[in-house]
TORLOBA-241673 format. One record per residue: y negated, z negated, x negated of N, C-alpha, C in turn. Coordinates in steps of 0.02 Angstrom, whole numbers, plus 32768, in hexadecimal, padded with zeros to 4 digits. Example, Ala and Ser with C-alpha at 12.3 -4.5 7.8 and 13.67 -1.06 7.14 Angstrom:
<sites>
811C7E7A7D6C80E17E7A7D9980A57E7A7D6C80707E9E7D7E80357E9B7D547FFE7E767D7B
</sites>
This chain:
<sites>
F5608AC1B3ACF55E8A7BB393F52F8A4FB3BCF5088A6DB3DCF4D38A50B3EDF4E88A48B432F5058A61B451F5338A6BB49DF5478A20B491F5828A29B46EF5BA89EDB452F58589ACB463F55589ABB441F535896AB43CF5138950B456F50C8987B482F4DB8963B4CBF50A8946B513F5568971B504F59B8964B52BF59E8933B523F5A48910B4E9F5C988D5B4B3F587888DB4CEF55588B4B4C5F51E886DB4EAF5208860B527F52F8896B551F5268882B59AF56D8862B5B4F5A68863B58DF5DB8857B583F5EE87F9B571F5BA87FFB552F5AF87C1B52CF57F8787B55DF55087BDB56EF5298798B5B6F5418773B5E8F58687AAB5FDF5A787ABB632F5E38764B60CF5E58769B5DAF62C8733B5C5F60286F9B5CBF5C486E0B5AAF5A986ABB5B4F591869EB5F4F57986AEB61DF5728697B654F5A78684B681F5E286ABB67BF6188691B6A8F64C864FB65EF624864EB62DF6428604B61AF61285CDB61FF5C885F1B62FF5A185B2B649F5A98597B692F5B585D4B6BBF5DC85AEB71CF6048580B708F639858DB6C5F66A856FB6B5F6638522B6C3F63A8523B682F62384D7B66DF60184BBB68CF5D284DCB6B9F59A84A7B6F9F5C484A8B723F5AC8466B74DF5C0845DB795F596841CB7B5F581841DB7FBF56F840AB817F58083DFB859F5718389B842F57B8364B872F543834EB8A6F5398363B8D6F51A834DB906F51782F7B930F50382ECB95AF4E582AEB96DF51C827DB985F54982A3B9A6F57A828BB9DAF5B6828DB98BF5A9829DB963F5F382A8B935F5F08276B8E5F62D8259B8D6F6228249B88CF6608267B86CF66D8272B83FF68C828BB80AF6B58277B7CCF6EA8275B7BBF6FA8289B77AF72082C3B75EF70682C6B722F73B8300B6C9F76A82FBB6D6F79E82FEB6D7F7FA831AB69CF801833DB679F805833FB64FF82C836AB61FF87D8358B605F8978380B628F8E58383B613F901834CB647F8DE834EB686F8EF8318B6A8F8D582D3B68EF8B382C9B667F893826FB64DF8498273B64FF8408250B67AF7F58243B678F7D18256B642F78A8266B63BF76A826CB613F72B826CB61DF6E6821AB5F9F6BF8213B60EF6B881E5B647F65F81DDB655F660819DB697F66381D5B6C1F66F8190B70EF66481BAB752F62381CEB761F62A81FCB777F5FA820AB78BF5C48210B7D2F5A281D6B7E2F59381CCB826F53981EEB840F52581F9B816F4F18210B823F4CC8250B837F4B38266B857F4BA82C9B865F49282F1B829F4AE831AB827F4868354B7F3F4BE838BB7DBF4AC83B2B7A5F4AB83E0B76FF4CF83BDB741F51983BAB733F53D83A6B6EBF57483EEB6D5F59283D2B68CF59383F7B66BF5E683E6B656F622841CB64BF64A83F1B625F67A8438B609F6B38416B5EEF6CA846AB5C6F6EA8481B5E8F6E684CBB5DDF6F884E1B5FDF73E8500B5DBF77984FAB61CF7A9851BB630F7EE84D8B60CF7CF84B8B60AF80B847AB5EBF7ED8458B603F7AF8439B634F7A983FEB649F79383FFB68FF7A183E5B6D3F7A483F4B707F78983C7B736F75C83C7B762F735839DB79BF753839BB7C4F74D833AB7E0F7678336B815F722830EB84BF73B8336B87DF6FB8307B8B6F71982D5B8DBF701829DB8F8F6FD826DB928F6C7825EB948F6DE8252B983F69B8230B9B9F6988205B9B3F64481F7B9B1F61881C3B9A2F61D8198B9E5F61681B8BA26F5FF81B9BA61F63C8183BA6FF6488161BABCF666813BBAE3F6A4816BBAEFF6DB8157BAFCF7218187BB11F736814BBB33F7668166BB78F78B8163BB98F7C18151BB91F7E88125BBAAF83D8125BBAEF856810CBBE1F8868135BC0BF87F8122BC4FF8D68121BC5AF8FB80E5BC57F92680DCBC6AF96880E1BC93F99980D4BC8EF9C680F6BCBEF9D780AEBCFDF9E780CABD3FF9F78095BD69FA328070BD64FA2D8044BD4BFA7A8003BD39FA7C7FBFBD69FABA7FCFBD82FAD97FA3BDB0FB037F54BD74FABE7F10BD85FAC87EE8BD52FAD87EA4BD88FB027E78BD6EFB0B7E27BD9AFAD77E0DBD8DFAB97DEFBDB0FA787DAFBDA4FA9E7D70BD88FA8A7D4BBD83FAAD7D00BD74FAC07CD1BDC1FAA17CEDBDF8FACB7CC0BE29FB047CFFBE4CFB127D2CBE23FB417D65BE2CFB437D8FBE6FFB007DABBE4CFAF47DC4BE90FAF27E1CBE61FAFF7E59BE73FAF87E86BE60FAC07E9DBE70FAAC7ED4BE63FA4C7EDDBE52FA4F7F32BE37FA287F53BE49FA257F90BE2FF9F07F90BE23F9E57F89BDCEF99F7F8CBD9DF9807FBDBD8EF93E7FDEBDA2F91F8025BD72F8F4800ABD4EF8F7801CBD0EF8AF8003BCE4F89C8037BCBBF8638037BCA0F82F8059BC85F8188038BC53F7F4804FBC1AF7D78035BBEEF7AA8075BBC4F76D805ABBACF73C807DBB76F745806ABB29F755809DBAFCF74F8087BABDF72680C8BA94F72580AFBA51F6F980E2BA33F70C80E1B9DDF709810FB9B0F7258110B974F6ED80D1B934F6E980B3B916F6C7807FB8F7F6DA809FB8A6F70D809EB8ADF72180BDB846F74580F1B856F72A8131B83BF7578171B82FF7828181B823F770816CB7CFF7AB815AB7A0F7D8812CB7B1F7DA80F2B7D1F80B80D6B7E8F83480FFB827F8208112B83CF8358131B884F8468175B882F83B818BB840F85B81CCB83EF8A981BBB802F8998160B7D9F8F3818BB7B0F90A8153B7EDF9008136B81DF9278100B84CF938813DB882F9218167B8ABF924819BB8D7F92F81CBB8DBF8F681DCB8B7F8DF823CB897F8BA8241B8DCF8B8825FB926F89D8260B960F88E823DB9A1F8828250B9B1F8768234B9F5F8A78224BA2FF8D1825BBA27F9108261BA2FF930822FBA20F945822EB9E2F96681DFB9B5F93C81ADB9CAF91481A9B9E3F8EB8167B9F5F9078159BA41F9048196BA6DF91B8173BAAFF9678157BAAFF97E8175BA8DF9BD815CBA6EF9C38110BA7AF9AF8106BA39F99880C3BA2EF9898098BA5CF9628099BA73F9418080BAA1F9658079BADEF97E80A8BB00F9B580A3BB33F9D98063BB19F9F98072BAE0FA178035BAC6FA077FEEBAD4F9BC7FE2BAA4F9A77FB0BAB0F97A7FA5BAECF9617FB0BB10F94C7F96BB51F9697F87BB83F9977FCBBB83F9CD7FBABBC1F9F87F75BBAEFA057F51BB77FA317F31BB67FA057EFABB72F9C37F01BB67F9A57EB0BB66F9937E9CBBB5F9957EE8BBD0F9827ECEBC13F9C27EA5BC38F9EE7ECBBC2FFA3C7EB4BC57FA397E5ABC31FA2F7E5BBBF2FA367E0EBBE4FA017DE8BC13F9BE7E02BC05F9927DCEBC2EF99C7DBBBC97F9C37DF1BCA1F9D17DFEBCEEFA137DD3BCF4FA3E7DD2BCB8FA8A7DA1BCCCFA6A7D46BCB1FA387D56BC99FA187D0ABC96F9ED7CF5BCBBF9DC7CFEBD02F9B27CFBBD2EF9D57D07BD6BF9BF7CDBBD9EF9C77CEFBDD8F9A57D1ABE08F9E47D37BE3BF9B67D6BBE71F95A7D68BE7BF94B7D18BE8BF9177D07BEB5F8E87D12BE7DF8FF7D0BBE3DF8C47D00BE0CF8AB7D4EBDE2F8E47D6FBDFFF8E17DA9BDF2F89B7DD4BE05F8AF7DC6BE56F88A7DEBBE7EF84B7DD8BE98F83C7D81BE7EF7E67D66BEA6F7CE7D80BE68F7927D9ABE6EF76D7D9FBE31F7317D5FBE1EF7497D37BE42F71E7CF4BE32F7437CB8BE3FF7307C80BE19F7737C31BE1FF72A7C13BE5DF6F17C2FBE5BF6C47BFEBE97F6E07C08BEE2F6E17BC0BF08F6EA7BC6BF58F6D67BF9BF7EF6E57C06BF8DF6C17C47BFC7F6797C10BFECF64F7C33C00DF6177C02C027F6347C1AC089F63B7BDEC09CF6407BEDC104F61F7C1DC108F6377C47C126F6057C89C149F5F37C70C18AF6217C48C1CFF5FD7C2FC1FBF60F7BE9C205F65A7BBBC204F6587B77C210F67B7B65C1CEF6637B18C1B1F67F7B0BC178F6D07AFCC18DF6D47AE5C1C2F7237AD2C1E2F75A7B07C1D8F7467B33C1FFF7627B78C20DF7707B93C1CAF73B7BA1C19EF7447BA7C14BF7797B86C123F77B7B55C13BF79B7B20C10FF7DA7B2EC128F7EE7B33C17BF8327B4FC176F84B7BA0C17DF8277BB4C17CF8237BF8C15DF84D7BFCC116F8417BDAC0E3F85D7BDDC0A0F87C7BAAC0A7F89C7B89C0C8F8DD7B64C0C0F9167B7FC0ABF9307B67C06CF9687B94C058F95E7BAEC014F9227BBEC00DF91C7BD8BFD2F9147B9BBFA2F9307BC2BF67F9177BA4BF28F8E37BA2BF1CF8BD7B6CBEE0F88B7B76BEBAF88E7B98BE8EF8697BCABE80F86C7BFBBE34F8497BD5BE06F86B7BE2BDDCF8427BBBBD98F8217BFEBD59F83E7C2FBD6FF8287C65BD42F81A7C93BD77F7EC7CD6BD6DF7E87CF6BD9AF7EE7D48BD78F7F37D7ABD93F7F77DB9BD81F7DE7DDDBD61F7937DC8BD40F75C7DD3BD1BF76D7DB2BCD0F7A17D6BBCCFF7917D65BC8FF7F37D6BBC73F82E7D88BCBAF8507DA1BC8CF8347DF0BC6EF8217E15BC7BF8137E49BC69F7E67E38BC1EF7BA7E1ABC1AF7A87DF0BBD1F7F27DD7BBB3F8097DB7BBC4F8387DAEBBA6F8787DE5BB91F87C7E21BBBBF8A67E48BB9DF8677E84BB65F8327E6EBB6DF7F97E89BB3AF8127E77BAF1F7FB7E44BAF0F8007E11BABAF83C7E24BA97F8767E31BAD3F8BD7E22BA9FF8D67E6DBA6CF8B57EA4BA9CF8B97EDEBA91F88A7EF0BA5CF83E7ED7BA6AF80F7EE5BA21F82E7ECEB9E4F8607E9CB9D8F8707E69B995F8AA7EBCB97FF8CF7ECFB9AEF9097F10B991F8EC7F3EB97CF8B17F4BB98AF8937F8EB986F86B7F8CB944F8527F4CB928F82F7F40B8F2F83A7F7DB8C4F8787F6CB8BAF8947FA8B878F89A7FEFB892F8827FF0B8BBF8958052B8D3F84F8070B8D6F81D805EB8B6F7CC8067B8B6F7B38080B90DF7E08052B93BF7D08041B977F79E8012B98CF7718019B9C0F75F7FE0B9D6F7467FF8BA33F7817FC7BA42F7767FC9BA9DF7287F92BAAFF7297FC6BAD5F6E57FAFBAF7F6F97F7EBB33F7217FA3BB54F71F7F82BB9DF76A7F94BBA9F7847F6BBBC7F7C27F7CBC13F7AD7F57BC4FF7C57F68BC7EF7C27F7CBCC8F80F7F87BCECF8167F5ABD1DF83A7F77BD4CF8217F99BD75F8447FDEBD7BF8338002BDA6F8437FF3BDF7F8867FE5BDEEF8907FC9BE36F8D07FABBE37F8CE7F70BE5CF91F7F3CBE60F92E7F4DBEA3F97D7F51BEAEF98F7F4FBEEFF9E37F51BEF7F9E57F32BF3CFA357F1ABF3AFA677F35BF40FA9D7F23BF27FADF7F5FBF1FFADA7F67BF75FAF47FA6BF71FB0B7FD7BFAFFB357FAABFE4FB687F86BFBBFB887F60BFF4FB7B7F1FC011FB3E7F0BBFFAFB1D7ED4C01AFADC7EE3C035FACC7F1DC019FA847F15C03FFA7D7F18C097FAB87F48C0A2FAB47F20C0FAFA9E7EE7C10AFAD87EBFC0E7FADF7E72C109FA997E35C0EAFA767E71C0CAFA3D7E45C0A8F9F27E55C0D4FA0D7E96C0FAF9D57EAEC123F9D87E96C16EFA2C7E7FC181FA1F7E65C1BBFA0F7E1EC1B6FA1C7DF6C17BF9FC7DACC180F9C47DB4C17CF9907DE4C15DF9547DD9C150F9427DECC1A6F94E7E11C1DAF94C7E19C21FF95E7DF3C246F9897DBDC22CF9A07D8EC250F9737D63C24AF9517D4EC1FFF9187D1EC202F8D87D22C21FF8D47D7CC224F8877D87C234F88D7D62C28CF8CA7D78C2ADF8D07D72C2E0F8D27D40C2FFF8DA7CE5C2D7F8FF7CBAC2E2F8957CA5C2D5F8707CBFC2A0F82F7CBCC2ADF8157CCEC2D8F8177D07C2F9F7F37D1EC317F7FB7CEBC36CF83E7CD9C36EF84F7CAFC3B4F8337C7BC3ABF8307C63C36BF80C7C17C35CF7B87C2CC379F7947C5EC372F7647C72C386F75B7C71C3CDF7707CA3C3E1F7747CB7C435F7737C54C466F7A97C41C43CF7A47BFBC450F7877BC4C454F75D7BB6C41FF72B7BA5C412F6F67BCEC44EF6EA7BFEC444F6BA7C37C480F6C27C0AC4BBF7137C09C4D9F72C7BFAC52DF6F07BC1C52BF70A7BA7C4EFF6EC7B4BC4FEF6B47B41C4FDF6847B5DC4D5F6347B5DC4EFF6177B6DC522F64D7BC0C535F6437BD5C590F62A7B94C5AAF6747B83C5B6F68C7B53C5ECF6587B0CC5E6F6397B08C59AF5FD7ACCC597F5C07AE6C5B6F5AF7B22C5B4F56E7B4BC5CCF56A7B53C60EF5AB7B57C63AF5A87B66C681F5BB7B15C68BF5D67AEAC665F5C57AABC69DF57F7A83C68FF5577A9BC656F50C7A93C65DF4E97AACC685F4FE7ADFC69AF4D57B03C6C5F4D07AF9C71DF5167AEBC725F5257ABCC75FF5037A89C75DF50E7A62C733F4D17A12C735F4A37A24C749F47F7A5BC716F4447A5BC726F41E7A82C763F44D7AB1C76FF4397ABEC7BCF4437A97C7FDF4657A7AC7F2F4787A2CC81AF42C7A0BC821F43B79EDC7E6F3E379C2C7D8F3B179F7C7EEF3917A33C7EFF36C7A5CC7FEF36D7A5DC853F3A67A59C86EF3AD7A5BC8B9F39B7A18C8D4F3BD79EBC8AFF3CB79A2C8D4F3517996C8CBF34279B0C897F2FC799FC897F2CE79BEC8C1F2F57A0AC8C2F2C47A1EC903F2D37A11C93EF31379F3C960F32879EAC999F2EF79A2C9A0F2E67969C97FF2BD792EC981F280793EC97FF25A7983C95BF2227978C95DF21679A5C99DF24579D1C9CAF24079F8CA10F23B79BCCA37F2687995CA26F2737948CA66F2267918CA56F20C7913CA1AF1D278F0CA34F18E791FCA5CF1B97968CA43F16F797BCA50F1717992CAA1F1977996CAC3F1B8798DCB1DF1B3794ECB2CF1B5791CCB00F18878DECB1EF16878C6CB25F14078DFCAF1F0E978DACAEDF0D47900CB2CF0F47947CB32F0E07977CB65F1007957CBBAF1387930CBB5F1307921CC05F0EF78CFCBFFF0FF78AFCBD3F0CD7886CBDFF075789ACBE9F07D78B6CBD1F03678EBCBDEF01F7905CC20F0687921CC34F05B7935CC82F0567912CCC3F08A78CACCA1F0997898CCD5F053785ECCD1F02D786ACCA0EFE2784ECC9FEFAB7873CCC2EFB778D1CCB8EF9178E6CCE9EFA178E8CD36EFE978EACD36F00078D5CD78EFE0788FCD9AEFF0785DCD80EFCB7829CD87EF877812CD9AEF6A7837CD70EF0C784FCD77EF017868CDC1EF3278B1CDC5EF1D78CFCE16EF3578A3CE41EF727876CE38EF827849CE76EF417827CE7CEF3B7802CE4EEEF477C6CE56EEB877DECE74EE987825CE52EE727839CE87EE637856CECBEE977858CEE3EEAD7886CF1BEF00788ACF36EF177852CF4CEF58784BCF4CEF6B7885CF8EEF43787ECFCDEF7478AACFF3EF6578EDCFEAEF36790DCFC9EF307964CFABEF727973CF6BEF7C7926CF41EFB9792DCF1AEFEF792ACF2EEFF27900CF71F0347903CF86F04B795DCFB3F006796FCFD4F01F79AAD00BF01B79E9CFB6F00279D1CF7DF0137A19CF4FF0547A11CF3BF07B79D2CF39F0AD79D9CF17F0EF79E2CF4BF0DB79DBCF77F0FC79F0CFC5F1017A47CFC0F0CA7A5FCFBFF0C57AAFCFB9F0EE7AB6CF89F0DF7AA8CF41F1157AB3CF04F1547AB8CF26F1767A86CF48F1BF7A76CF45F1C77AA0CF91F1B37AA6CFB6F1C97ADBCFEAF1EC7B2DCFD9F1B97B3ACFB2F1EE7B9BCFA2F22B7B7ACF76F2277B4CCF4AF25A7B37CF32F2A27B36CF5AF28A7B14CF8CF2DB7AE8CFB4F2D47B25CFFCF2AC7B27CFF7F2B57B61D05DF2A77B98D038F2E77BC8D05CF2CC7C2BD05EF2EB7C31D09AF2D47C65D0B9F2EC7C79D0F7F33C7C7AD0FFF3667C70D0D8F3A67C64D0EEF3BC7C29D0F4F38C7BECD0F1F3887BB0D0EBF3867B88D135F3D27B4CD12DF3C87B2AD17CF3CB7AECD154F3997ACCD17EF3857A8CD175F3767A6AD1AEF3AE7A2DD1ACF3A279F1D1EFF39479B7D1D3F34879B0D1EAF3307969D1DBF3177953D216F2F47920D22AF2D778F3D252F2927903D248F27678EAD286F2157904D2A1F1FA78DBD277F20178AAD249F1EA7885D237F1E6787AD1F0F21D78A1D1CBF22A78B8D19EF1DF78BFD168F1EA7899D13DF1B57896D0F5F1B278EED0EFF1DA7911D0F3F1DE7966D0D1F1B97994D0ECF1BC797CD149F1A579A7D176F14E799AD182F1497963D14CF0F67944D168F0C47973D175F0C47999D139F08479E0D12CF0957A15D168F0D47A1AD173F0DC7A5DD1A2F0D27A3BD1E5F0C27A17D1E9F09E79EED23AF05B79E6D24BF0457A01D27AEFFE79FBD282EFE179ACD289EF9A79A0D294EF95794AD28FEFB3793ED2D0EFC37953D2FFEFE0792DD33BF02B7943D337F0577957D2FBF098794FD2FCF0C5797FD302F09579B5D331F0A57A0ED343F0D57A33D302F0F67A52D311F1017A8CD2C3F0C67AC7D2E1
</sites>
């Protein structure tokens, strides 16, 4: 008997404890919670972490993340409004706000991307067929600022439109339209994002060689501009080596005239003091000049040239 009843307690040990695992359970930081029983809610949500309690084996916990989640879109080929085709990726962050709402609107996460596929993808394609290409893709309606001439700038963007909306506030705007659907699904999006826009397959050639055609039609506007400053820099430079020559050639010419007048004053000086020692030195000067031994010369005895090479009575 006494066997029996110590079986029967540890028995009993063993039954209550595995109906107390039953009834506890534990939500942690990242998680909130609600009851069912019989499938119907039962009780508040539960968002806070700890140790709770509920019955066991007819009433059943469900978890949700507290935390930020993901939803990351499929690539859809959408018209813009100046009908241009466009291949859209977008992205977006959302996160659960009511449990209970989001578990009898969903039940998971699963059922939520669902959803959501639904509504995002649908608000985006609306906000992309109400907008044009250009406004799509600037992420700002401000001018660009000249990077080097305001001219060049200015026809640089010839052609384009003015954006009046820019890419930053359709994406707010497919926010906005998508947070108002989601109200009731104990949703709430944080953010969307295009991931990336880009042009159908059969135009993007012809969109990559105009953009090469323009760089190119810039870049010659450049080079040309270049020729023409050359061509201003080398005919400055001509001037001014001109003027540089023409000034030293005038200041060589006064200064060879200062220098023969100089000489033709000391010349002058030795005539005055001594005319016939100046005349027989400048006689010597001009002799190796004009006579070398292969030299014939017929002049007369009387001859101004022959004076010095004559003795005083006339002799050579």
């Amino acid at each position: 008997m006494k066997k029996f009843l110590t079986i029967l307690a540890i028995f009993g040990v063993i039954l209550g404890l595995w109906l107390a695992s039953s009834a506890a359970f534990v939500v942690n930081e990242t998680q909130q919670a609600i009851v069912t029983q019989f499938g119907r809610p039962v009780g508040k949500t539960i968002t806070e972490p700890g140790l709770y309690f509920k019955k066991p084996f007819v009433q059943t916990v469900h978890y949700f993340d507290k935390r930020f989640l993901e939803w990351n879109g499929y690539k859809n080929q959408v018209p813009t409004k100046d009908k241009r085709f466009v291949w859209v990726d977008t992205y977006a962050r959302w996160r659960i706000t009511d449990p209970l709402k989001f578990y009898q609107r969903v039940r998971n996460e699963k059922g939520a991307h669902s959803r959501l596929d639904d509504i995002i993808d649908g608000e985006t394609r609306d906000a992309v067929a109400n907008h044009n290409l250009l406004e799509i893709v600037r992420t700002s309606t401000e001018e660009r600022e000249p990077l080097v001439d305001a001219e060049l700038a200015k026809e640089e963007q010839t052609g384009l439109d003015k954006v009046n909306v820019a890419r930053t506030e359709i994406m707010t705007e497919i926010l906005e339209s998508a947070s108002k659907r989601t109200q009731d699904l104990g949703i709430e999006i944080m953010d969307v994002r295009f991931r990336r826009i880009n042009y159908n397959e059969d135009v993007r050639n012809s969109v990559y060689q105009r953009m090469i055609a323009e760089r190119k039609r810039i870049a010659e506007r450049y080079r040309s501009e270049g020729r023409g400053e050359a061509a201003n820099i080398r005919g400055r430079k001509e001037r001014e080596l001109q003027q540089i020559e023409s000034g030293a050639f005038r200041k060589a010419e006064e200064i060879r005239g200062k220098s023969d007048a100089e000489a033709t004053r000391i010349y002058a000086e030795a005539y005055q003091q001594d005319p016939e020692f100046y005349q027989f030195l400048r006689s010597m000067e001009t002799y190796p000049s004009v006579i070398d031994e292969d030299s014939t010369m017929l002049l007369s005895t009387d001859n101004e040239f022959l004076k010095f090479m004559t003795d005083s009575e006339g002799k050579k």
